[in-house]
C-alpha positions in Angstrom: -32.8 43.6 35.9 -29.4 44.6 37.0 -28.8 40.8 38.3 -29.6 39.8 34.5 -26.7 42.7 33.3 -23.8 41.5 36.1 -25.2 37.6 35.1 -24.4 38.6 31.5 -21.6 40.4 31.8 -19.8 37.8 34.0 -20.9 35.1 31.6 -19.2 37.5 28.7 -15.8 37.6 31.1 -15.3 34.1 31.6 -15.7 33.7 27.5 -12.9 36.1 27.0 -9.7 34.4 25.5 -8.0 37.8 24.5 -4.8 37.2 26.6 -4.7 33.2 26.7 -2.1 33.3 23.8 0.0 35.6 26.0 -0.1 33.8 28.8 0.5 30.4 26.8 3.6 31.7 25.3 5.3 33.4 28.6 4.9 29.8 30.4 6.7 28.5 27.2 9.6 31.0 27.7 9.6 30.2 31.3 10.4 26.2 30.6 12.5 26.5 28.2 14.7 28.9 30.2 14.4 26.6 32.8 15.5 23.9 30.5 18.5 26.2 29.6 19.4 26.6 33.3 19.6 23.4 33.8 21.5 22.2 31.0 24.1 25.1 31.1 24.7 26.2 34.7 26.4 29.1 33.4 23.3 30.9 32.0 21.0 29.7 35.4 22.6 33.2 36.9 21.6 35.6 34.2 18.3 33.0 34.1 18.0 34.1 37.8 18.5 37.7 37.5 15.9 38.0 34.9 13.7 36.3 36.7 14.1 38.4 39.4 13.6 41.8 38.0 10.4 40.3 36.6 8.9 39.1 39.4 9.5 42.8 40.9 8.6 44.2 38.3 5.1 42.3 38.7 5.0 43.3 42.0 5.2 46.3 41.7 2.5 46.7 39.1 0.2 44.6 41.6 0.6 47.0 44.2 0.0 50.2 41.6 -3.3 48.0 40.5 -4.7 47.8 44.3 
């Protein structure tokens, strides 16, 4: 029975589209500031230093979620 519940419950994850918008509209920000850099070199630094902090700031969020 508890194979049926973690079957169902899996199947009920995969299904779940709650944060796809998110997502969808991060990656657009992320090309277009991409786009940006390259078109104007003198934004790629502050592009860079944005990026930065985020990716640290992910970081450290993975290692508080582990």
């Amino acid at each position: 029975m508890n194979r049926i519940k973690n079957l169902i419950i899996k199947i009920q994850i995969l299904k779940d589209t709650k944060g796809q918008d998110l997502i969808e509209y991060a990656l657009m920000a992320g090309f277009v500031a991409v786009a940006a850099g390259a078109i104007m070199p003198g934004v790629s630094q502050n592009i860079s230093q944005i990026f930065s902090k985020i990716a640290s700031s992910m970081g450290s969020a993975a290692a508080q979620g582990s």
